[in-house]
NUTOR-558378 format. One line per 8 residues: number of its first residue (from 0); for each residue x negated, y, z negated of N, C-alpha, C. Coordinates in nm, 3 decimals, always signed. Atoms other than C-alpha are relative to their C-alpha. Layout:
<sites>
NUM) X:Y:Z:X:Y:Z:X:Y:Z; ...
</sites>
This chain:
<sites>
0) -0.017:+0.135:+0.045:+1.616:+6.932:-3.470:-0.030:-0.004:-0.149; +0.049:+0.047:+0.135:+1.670:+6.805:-3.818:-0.125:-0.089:-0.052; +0.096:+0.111:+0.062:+1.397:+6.633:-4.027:+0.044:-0.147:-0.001; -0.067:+0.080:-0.031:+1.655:+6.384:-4.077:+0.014:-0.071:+0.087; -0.047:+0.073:-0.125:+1.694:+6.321:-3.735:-0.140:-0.008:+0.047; +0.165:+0.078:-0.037:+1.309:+6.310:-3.650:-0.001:-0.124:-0.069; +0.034:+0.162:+0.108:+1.275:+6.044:-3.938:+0.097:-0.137:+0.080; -0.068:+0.092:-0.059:+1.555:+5.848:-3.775:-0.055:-0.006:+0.165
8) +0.048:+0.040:-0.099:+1.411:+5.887:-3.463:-0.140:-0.057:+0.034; +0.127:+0.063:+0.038:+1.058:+5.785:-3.539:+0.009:-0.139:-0.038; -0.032:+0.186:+0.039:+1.224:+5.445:-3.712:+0.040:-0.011:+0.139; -0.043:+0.137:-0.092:+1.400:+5.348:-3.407:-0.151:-0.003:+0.123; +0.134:-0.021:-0.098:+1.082:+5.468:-3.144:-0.057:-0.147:-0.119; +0.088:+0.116:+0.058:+0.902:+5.221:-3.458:+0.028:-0.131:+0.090; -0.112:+0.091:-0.005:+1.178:+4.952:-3.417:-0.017:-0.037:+0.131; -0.009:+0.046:-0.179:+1.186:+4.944:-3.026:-0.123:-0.036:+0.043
16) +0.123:+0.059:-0.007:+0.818:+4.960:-3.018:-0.050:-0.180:-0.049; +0.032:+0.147:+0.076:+0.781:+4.622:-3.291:+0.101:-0.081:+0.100; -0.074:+0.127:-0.088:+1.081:+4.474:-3.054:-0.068:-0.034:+0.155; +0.088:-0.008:-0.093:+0.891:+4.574:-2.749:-0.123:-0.103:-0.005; +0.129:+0.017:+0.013:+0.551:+4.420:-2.860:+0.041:-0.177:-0.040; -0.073:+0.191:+0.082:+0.780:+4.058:-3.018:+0.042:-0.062:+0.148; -0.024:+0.051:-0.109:+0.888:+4.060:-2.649:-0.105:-0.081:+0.094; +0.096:+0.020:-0.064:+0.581:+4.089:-2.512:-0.093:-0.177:-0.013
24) +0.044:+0.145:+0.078:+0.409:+3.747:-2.736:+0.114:-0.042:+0.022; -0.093:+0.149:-0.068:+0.711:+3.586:-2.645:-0.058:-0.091:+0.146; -0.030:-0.014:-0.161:+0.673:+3.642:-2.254:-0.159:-0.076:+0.021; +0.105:+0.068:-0.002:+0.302:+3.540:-2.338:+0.006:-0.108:-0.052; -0.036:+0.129:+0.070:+0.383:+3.239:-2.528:+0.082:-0.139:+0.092; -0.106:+0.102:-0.099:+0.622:+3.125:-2.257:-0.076:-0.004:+0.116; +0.101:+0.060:-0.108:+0.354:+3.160:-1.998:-0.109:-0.068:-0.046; +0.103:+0.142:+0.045:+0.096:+2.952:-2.170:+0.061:-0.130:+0.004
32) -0.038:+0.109:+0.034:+0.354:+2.704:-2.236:+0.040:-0.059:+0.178; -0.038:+0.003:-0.093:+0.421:+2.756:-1.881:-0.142:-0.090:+0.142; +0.121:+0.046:-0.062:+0.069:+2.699:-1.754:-0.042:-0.173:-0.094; +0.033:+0.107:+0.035:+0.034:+2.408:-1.992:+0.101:-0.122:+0.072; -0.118:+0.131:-0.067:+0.347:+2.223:-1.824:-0.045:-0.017:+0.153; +0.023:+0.006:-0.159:+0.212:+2.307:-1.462:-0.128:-0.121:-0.027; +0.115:+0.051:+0.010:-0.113:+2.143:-1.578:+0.065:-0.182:-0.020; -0.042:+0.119:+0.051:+0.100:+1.848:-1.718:+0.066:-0.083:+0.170
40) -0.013:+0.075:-0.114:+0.276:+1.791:-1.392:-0.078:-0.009:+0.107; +0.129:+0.045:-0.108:-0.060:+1.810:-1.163:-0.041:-0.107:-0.029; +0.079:+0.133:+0.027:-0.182:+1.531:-1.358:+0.098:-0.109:+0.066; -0.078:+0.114:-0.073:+0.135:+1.321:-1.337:+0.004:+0.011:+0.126; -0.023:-0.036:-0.181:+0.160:+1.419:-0.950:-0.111:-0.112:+0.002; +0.066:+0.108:-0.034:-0.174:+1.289:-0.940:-0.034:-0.183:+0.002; -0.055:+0.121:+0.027:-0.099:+0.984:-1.128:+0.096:-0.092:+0.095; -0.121:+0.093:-0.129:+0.219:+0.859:-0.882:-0.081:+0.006:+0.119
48) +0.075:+0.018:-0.144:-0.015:+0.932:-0.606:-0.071:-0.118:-0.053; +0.101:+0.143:-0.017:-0.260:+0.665:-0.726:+0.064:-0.115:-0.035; -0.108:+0.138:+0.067:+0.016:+0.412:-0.847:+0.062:-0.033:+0.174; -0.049:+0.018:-0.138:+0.159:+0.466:-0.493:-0.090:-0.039:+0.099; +0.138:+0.058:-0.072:-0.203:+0.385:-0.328:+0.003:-0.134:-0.065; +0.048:+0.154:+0.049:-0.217:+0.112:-0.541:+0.134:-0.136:+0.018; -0.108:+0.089:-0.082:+0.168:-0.018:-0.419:+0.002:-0.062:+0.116; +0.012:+0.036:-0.145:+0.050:+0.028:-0.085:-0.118:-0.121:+0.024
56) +0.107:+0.089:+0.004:-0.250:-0.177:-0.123:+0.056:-0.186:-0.042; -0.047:+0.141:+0.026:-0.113:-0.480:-0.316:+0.098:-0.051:+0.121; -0.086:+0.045:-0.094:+0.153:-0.464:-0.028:-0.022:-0.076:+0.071; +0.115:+0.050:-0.102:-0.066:-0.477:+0.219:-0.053:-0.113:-0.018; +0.030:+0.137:+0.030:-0.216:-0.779:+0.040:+0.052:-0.059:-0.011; -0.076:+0.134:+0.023:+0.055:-0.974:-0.004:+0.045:-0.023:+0.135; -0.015:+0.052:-0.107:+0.160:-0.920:+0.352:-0.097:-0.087:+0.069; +0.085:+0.081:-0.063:-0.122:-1.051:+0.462:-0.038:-0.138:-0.092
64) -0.061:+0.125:+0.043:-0.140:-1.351:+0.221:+0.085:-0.073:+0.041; -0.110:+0.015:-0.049:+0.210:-1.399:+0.326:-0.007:-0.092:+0.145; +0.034:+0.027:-0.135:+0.094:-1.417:+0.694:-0.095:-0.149:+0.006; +0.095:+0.121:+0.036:-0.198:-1.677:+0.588:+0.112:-0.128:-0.066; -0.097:+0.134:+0.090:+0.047:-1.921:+0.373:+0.093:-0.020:+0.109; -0.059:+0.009:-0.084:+0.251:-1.857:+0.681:-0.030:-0.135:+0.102; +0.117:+0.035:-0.146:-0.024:-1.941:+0.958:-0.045:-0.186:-0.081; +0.024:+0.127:+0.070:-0.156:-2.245:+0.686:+0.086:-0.101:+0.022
72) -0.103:+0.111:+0.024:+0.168:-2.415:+0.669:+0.054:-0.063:+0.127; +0.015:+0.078:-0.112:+0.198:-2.410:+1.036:-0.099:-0.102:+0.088; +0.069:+0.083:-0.020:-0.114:-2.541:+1.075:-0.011:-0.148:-0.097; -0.007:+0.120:+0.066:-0.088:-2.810:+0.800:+0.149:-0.068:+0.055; -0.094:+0.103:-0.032:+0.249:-2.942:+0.955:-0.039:-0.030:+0.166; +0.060:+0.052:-0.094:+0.078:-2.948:+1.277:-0.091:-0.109:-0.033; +0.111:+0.070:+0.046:-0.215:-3.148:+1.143:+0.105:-0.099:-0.066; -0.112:+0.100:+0.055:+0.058:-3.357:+0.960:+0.060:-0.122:+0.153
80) -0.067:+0.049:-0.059:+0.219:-3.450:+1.264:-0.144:-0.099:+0.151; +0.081:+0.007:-0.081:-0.152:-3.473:+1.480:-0.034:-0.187:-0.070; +0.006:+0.100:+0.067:-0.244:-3.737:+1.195:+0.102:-0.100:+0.032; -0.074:+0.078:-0.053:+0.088:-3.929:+1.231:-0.007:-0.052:+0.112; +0.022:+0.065:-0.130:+0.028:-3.978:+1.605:-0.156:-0.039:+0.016; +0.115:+0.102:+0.002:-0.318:-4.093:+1.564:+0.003:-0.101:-0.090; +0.032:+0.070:+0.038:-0.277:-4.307:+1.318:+0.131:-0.094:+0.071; -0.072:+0.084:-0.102:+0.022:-4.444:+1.549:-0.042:-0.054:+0.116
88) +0.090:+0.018:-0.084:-0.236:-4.447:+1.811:-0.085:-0.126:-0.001; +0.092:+0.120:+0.050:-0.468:-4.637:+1.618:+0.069:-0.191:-0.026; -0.102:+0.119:-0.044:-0.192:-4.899:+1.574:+0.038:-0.069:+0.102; -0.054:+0.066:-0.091:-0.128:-4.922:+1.914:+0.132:+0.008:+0.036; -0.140:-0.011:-0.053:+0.254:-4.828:+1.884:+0.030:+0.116:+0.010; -0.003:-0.160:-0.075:+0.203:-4.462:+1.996:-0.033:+0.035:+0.104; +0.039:+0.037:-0.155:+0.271:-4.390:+2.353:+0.062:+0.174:+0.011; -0.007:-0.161:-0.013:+0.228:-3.999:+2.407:+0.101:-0.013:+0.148
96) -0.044:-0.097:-0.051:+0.481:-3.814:+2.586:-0.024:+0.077:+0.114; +0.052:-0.065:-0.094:+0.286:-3.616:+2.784:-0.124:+0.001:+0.026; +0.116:+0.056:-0.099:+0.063:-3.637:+3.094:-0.079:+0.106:-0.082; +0.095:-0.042:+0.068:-0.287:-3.566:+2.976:-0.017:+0.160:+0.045; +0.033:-0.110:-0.092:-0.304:-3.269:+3.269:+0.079:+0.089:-0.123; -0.049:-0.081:+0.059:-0.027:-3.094:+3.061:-0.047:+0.029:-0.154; +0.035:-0.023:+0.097:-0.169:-3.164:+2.741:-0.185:+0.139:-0.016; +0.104:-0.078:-0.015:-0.492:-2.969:+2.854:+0.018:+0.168:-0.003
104) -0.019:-0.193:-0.029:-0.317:-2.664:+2.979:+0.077:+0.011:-0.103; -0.021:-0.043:+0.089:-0.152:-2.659:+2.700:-0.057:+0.070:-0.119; +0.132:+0.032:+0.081:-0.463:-2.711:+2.480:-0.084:+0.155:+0.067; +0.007:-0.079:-0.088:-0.563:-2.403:+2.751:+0.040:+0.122:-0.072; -0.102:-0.128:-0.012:-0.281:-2.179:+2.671:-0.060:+0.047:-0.113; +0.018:-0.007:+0.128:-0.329:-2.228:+2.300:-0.142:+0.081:-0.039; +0.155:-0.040:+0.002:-0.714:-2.134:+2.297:+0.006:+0.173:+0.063; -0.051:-0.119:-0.041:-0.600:-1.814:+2.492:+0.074:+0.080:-0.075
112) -0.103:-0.002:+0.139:-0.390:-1.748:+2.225:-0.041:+0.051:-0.079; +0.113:+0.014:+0.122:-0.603:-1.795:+2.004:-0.163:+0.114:-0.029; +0.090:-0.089:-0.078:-0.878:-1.576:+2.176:+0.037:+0.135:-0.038; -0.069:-0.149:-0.018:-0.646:-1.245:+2.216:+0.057:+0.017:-0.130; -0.042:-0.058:+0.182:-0.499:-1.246:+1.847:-0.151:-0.003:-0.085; +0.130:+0.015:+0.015:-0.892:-1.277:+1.742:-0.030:+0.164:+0.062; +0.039:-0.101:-0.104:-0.956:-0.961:+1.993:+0.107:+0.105:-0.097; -0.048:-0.124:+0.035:-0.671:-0.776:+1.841:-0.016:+0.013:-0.143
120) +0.024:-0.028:+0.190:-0.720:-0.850:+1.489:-0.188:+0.061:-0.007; +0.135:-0.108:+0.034:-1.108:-0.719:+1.543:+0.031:+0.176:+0.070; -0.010:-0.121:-0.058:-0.980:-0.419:+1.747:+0.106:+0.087:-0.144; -0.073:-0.018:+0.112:-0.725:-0.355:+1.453:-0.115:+0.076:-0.122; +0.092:-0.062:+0.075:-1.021:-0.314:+1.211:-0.095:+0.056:+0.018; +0.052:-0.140:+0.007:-1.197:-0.120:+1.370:+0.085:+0.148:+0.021; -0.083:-0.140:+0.028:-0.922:+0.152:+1.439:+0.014:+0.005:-0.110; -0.037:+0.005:+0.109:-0.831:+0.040:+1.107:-0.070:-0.042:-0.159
128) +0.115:+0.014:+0.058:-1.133:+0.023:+0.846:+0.089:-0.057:-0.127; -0.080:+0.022:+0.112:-0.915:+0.002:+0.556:+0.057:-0.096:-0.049; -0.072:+0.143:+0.055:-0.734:-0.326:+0.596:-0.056:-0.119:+0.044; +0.070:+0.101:-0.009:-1.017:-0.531:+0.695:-0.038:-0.120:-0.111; -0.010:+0.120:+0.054:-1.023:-0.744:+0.425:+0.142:-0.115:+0.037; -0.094:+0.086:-0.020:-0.679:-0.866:+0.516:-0.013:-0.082:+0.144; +0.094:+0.052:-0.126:-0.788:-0.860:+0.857:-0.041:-0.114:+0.017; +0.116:+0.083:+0.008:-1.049:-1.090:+0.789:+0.045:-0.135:-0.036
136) -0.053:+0.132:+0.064:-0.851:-1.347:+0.576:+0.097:-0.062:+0.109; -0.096:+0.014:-0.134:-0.567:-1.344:+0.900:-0.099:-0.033:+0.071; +0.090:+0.080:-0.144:-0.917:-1.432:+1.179:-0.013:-0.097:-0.083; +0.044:+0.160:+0.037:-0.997:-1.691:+0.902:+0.103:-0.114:+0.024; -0.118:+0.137:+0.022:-0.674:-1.923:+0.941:-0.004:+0.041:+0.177; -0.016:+0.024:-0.133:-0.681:-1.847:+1.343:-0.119:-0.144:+0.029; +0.112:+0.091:-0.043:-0.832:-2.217:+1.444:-0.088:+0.058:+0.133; +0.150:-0.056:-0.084:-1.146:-2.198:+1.660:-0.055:-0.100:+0.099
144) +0.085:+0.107:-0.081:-1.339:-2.433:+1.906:-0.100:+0.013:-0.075
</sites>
């Protein structure tokens, strides 16, 4: 072998080596940047998870609001209409409908009613610890004796 051709072969062995070693800090450069993006989307991950707890929650509260403004409005147009016939009563030109017997078992049914949605809304929170505040606001609008 020529000198010549050692010298030229020593540059490119250099050459392949310095391209070798530019590869290498790349390949490291692109896994840091690689570990910094994994890190970036664990956070956001975690982030939509707690935005999505916190969808489910307001949900949850508005259904049950919902249910209350529901339950309220049936009870205030009941009470609307209880008022109207007593104070038609009180007049003297209100002549009920129905025999007292039926008004009882009705008055009966209702209280039964009233009883077992009470029973399931406490059985509810206890299987269900979590949505007892709504729970709670839903036994408050169930009337009571």
């Amino acid at each position: 072998m020529h000198c010549w051709q050692t010298v030229e072969l020593a540059n490119k062995l250099k050459l392949a080596t310095h391209d070798a070693n530019l590869t290498q800090m790349n390949v490291l450069k692109l896994q840091e940047a690689q570990r910094e993006r994994g890190q970036v989307v664990e956070l956001l991950s975690s982030e939509v998870a707690d935005l999505r707890g916190q969808k489910d929650h307001v949900r949850s509260t508005l259904s049950a609001q919902q249910q209350q403004q529901l339950t309220q409005r049936r009870q205030l147009a009941r009470n609307h209409r209880l008022a109207h016939s007593l104070m038609a009563a009180n007049e003297g030109t209100h002549v009920s409908s129905a025999d007292p017997q039926v008004l009882q078992e009705n008055l009966a049914v209702a209280e039964a009613a009233n009883t077992r949605i009470l029973q399931i809304i406490d059985s509810l929170g206890r299987d269900h610890p979590q949505y007892m505040p709504q729970l709670s606001v839903l036994a408050q609008s169930i009337p009571q004796r």
